[in-house]
C-alpha positions in Angstrom: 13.2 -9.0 76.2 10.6 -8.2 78.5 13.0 -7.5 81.0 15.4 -5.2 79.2 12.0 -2.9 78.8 12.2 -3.3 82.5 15.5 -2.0 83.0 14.8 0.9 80.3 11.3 1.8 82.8 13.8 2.1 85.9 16.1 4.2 84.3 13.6 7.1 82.9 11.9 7.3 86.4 15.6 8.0 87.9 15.8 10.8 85.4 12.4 11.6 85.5 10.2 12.6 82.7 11.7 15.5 81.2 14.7 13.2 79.9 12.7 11.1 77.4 15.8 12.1 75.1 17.8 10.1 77.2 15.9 7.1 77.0 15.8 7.0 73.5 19.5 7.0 73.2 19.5 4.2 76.0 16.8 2.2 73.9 18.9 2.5 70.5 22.2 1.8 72.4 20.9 -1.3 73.3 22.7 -4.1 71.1 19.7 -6.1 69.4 19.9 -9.6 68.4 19.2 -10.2 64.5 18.6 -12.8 61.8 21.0 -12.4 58.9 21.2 -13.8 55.2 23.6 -13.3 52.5 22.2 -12.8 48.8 23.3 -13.8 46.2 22.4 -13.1 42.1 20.7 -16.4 40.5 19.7 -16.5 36.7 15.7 -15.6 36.4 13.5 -16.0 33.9 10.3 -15.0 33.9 7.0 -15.2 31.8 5.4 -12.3 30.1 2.1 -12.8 30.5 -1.1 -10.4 29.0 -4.3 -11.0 27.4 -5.5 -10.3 23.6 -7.5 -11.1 21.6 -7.9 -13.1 18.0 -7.7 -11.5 15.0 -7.5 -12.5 11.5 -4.0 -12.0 9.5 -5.4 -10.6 6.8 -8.6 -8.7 6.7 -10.1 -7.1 3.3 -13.3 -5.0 3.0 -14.3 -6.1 -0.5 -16.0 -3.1 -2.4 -17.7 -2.2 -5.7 -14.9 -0.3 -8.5 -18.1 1.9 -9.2 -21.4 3.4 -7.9 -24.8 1.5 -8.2 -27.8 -0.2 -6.7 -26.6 -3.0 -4.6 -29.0 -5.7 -6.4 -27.9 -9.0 -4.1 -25.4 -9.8 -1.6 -24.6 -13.7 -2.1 -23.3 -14.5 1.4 -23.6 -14.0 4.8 -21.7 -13.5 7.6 -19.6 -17.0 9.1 -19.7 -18.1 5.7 -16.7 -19.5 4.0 -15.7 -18.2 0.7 -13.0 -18.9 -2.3 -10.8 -15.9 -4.2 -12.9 -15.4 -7.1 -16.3 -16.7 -5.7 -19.3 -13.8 -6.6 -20.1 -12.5 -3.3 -22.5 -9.3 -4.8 -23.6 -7.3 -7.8 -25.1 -4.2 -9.1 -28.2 -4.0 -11.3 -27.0 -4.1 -14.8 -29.5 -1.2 -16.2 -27.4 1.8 -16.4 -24.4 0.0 -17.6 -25.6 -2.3 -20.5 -27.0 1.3 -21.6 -23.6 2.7 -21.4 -21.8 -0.4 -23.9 -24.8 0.2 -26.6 -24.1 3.6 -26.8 -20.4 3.6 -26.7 -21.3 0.0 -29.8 -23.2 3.2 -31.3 -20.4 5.5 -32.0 -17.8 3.4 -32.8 -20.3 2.1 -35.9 -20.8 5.6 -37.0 -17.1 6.3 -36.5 -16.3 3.2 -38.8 -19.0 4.3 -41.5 -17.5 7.7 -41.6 -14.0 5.8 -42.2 -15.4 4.1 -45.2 -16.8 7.0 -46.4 -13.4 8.6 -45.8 -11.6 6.0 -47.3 -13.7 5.7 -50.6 -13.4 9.0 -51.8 -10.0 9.0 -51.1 -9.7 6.2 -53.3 -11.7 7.7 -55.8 -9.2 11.0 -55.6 -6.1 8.7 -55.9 -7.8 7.4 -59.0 -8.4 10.9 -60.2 -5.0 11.8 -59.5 -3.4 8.8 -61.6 -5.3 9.3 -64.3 -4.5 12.8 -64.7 -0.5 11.6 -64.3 -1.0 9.3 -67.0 -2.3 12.3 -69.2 0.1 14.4 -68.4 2.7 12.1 -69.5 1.1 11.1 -72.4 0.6 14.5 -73.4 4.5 15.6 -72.5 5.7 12.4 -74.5 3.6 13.7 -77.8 5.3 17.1 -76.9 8.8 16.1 -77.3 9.0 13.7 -79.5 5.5 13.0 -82.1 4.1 16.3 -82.7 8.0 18.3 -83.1 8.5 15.3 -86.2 4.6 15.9 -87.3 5.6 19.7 -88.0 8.7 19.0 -88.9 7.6 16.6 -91.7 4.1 18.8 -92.2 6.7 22.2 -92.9 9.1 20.7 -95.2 6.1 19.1 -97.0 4.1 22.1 -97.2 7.8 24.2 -98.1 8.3 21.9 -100.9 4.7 22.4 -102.4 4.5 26.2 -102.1 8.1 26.0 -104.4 6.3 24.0 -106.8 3.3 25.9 -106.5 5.4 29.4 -107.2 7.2 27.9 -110.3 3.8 26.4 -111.9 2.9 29.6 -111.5 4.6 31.7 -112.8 4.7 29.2 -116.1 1.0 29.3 -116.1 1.0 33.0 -116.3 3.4 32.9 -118.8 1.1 30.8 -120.7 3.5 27.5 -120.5 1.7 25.4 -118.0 -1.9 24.1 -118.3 -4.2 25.4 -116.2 -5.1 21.9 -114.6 -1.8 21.5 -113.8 -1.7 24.8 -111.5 -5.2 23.9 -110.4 -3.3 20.5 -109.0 -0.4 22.1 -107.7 -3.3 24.8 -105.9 -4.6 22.2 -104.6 -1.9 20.3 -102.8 -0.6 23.5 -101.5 -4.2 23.7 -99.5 -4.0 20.3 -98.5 0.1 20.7 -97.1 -0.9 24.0 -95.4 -3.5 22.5 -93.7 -1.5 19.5 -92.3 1.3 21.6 -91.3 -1.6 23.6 -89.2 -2.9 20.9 -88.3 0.3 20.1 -86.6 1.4 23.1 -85.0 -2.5 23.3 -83.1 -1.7 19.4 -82.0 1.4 20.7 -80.0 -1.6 24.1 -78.4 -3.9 20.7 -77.7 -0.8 19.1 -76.4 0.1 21.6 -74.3 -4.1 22.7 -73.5 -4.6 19.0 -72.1 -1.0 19.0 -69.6 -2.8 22.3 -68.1 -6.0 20.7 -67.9 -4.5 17.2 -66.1 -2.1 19.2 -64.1 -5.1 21.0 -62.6 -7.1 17.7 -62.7 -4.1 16.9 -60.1 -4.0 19.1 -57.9 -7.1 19.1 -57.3 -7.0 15.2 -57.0 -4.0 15.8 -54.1 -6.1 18.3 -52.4 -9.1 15.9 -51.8 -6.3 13.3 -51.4 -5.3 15.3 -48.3 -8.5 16.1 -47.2 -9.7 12.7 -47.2 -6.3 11.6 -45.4 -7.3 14.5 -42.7 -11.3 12.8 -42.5 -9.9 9.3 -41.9 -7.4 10.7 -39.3 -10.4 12.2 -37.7 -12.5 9.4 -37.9 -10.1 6.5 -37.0 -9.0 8.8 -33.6 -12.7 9.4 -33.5 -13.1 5.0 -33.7 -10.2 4.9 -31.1 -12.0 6.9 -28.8 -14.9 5.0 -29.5 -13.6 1.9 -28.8 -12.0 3.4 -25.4 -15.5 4.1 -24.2 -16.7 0.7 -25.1 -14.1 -1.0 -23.5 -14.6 0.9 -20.3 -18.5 0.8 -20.4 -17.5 -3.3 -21.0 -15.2 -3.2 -17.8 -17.8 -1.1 -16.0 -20.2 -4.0 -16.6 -18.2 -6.5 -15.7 -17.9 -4.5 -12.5 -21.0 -5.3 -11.1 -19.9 -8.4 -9.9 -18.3 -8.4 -6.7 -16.1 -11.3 -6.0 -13.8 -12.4 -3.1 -10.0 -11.2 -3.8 -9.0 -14.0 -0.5 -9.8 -17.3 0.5 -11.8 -16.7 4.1 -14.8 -16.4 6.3 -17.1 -13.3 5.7 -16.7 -11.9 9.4 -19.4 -8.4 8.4 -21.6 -7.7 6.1 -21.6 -4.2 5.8 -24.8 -3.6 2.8 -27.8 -4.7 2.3 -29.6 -5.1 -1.3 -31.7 -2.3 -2.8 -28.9 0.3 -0.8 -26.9 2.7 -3.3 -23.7 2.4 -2.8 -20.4 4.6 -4.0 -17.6 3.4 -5.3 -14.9 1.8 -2.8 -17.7 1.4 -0.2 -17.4 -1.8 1.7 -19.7 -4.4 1.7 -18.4 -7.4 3.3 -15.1 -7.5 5.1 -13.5 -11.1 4.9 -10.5 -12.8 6.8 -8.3 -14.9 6.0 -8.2 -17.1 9.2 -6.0 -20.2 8.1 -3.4 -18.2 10.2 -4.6 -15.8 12.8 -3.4 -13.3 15.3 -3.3 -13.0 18.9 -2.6 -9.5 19.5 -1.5 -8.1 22.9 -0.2 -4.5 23.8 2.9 -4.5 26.0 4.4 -2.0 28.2 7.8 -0.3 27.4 9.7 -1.9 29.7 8.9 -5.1 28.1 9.1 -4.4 24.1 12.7 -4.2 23.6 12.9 -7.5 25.8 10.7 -9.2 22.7 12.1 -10.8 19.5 10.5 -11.6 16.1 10.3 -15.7 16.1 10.1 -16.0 20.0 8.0 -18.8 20.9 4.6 -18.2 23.0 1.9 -20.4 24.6 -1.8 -18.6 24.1 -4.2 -20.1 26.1 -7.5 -19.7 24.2 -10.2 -19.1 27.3 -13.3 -20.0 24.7 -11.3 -23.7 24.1 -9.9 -23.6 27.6 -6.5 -25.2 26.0 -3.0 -23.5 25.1 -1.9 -23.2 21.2 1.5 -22.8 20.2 2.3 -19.4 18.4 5.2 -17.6 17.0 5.9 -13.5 17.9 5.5 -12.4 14.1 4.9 -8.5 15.0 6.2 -6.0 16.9 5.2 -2.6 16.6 7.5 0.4 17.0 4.7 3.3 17.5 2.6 2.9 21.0 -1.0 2.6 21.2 -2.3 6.6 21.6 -4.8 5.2 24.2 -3.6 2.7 25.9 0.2 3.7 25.8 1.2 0.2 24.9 3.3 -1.7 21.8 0.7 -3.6 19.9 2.4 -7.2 19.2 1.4 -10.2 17.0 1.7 -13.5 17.7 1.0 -15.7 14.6 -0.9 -19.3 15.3 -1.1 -21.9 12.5 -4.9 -22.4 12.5 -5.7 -24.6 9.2 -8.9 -26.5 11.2 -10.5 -23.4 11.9 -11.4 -23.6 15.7 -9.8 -20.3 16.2 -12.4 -17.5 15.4 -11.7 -13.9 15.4 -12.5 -12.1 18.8 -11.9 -14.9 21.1 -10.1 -13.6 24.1 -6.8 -15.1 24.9 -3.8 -15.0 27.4 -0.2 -14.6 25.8 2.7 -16.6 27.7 6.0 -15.8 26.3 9.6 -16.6 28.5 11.4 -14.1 28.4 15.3 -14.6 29.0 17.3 -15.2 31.6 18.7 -12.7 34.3 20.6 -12.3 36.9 18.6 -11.0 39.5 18.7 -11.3 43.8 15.7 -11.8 45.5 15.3 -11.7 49.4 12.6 -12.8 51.6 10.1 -10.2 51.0 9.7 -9.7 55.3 13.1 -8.2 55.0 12.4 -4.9 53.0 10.8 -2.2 55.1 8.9 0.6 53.3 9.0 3.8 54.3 7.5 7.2 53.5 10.8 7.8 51.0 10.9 3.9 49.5 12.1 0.7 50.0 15.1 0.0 52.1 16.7 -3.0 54.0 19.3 -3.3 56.4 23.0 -4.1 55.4 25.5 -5.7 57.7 28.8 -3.9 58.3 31.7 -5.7 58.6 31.7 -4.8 62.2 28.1 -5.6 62.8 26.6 -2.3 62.7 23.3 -1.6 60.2 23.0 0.6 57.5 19.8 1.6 56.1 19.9 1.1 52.2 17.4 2.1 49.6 16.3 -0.7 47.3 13.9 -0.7 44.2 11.6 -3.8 44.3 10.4 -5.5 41.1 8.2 -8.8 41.0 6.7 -11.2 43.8 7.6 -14.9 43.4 6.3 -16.5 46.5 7.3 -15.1 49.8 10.5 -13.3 48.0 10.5 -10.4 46.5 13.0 -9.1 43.5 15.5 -6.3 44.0 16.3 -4.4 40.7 19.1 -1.9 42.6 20.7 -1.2 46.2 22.2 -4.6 46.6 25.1 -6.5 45.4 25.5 -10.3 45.3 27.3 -11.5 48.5 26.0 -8.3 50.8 24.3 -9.4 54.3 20.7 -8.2 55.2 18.8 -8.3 58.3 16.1 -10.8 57.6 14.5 -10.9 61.4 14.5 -8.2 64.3 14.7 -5.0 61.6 11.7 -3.3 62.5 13.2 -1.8 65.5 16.6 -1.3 64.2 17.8 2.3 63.2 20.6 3.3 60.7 23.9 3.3 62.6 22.6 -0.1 65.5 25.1 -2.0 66.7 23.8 -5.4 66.5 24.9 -9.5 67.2 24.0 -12.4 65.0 21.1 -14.7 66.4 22.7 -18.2 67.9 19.6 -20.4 68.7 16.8 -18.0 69.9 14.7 -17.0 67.3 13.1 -13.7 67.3 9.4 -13.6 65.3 8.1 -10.6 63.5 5.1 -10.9 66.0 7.2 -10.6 68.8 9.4 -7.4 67.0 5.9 -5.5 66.4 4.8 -6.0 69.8 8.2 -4.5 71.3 7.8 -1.4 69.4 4.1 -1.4 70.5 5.2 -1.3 73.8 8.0 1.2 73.4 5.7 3.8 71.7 3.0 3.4 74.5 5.9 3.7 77.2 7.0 6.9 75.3 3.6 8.5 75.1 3.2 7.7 78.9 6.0 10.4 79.2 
């Protein structure tokens, strides 16, 4: 090698320095010798791998339904606690006020009821008693009193003749005077029932009046009595509304746990007024947990729902065995990453929420080529390597690079299964070089850097 830079010396002093052109075109005419290797595409798999953190599947901050003075706070935080189990409550005061008065005025609405209801029974009492009058009173009407003067006329008709013909005998002198005096006298006493008759059909008829407007007025208090019970059962309704809200109120201030879990915050402190919906513990339920990571977008379509994961846990310093259970479709604002969930069975507990973890998930098979990663030259425009022609000349291609595995290096575009690159000897090869195959000698990267070394310092010499 050293010689052939010999030879290149000799001929620029014979053309002296102003042709450093044509040494150039001498140095790249020059066939090099090069190491060769034909790639080919192999099935890869690799491992997502990114760290996360635990975090509980379900996470509730348990809250008051209404406003109050925190008056205890049962548990702390780490402690375990059941659905149901009384974590806090409110002081009572205010609210066993509240159910006495709302007690209060549903009693008075029920009194007013009563009262409602007893005249109305009274009225209705009123009312049939003033039917039963009428009735009676209509019944006389049409059929006793019409016979009474009926009988009473054609008695009293009967006696007047008689009285007329005793009459006229006694002023003729023929009848005795005691018998016109008894005639006189019966006459009195028919005319009399006969009257006595006719004003029994005016009474009659006086008392129908009289009930008919006892009646009415019995249906009018009937109807205002209905009205006043209407009132005061809507008014016992209402009543009993406010009660049974004051009683749910009450029952309010006890807080308990809605989950089975570990209280991971306590948020309040007793003695603090608090508003309704304010938290004051959050609780997880950590029987299955979380590790959640944030993946890029290159990588989140490659994921699945029910893919299998290894999490290494760095506080236990041993791997647990998880399940992808989430996948989010909306990237993290800050971090521009998917948020995924991988769910890990964890009924002992060791788990705790927080923990930082490492995510391992395989991801599937590709094909992919990877070369030896000396082969790919980077330059101010990208990656390229050299491609063997058919007829051994070079050809600088473009490649995009992807992952390091060792000392090769993936190629995601630019080469094709069953192309040739230049593996040794490229670093002084241009696009276009002629070159032959290396036999036996091999040439070192060392050896290639120290060539152009020396060609650059013989160039500047010029």
């Amino acid at each position: 090698m050293k010689k052939a830079i010999s030879l290149v010396l000799f001929a620029a002093l014979l053309t002296g320095c102003s042709n450093v052109n044509a040494a150039e075109e001498s140095s790249k005419a020059e066939i090099r010798t090069v190491g060769v290797q034909t790639v080919e595409a192999n099935g890869y798999g690799d491992i997502l791998t990114v760290s996360g953190n635990i975090v509980p599947t379900h996470t509730v901050k348990a809250s008051f339904k209404i406003p109050g003075v925190l008056h205890n706070v049962t548990v702390s935080e780490g402690d375990k606690v059941t659905a149901g189990q009384t974590i806090a409550s409110l002081d009572k005061v205010d609210y066993n006020i509240q159910v006495k008065g709302a007690e209060a005025l549903k009693s008075t609405a029920q009194a007013q009821t009563s009262a409602a209801v007893a005249q109305r029974e009274a009225a209705t009492a009123q009312k049939n008693a003033a039917a039963i009058d009428i009735e009676t009173a209509q019944l006389q009407l049409e059929t006793e009193i019409p016979t009474k003067i009926e009988q009473a006329k054609a008695q009293y008709d009967l006696t007047k003749a008689s009285y007329d013909r005793v009459k006229v005998l006694y002023e003729q002198g023929v009848a005795a005077k005691s018998q016109f005096d008894e005639i006189s006298a019966k006459l009195t006493v028919d005319e009399n029932t006969y009257q006595q008759a006719l004003d029994a059909k005016s009474i009659a008829e006086s008392k129908i009046k009289s009930a008919q407007s006892q009646l009415n007025a019995a249906e009018a208090q009937i109807s205002m009595t209905d009205a006043q019970v209407s009132a005061s059962n809507a008014q016992i309704q209402a009543s009993q509304a406010q009660l049974d809200a004051a009683k749910t109120n009450l029952s309010d201030t006890i807080l308990t746990s809605p989950i089975n879990g570990v209280v991971l915050q306590k948020v309040s402190e007793a003695g603090e007024t608090v508003s309704a919906g304010y938290p004051i513990v959050a609780i997880g339920d950590i029987s299955n947990v979380w590790a959640e990571i944030g993946v890029t977008d290159e990588t989140v379509n490659r994921l699945t729902k029910g893919q299998m994961a290894q999490v290494y846990i760095y506080g236990l310093d041993e791997f647990v065995t998880g399940v992808v259970d989430e996948i989010n479709s909306l990237a993290d604002t800050t971090t521009r990453t998917f948020p995924v969930k991988i769910r890990i069975n964890n009924t002992d507990g060791k788990l705790k929420p927080g923990m930082v973890c490492r995510a391992e998930i395989p991801m599937d098979n590709v094909e992919s080529i990877f070369v030896p990663i000396d082969s790919v030259i980077h330059f101010a425009e990208g990656s390229a390597v050299f491609l063997l022609n058919e007829d051994n000349s070079v050809r600088k291609t473009s490649v995009t690079t992807g992952e390091i595995t060792g000392d090769k290096i993936q190629i995601f575009s630019g080469l094709q299964s069953g192309d040739t690159i230049v593996t040794k000897g490229q670093f002084t090869l241009h696009d276009g070089d002629t070159v032959q195959i290396e036999e036996t000698e091999e040439i070192t990267q060392t050896e290639e850097i120290e060539e152009i070394q020396e060609t650059e310092e013989m160039n500047a010499s010029w």
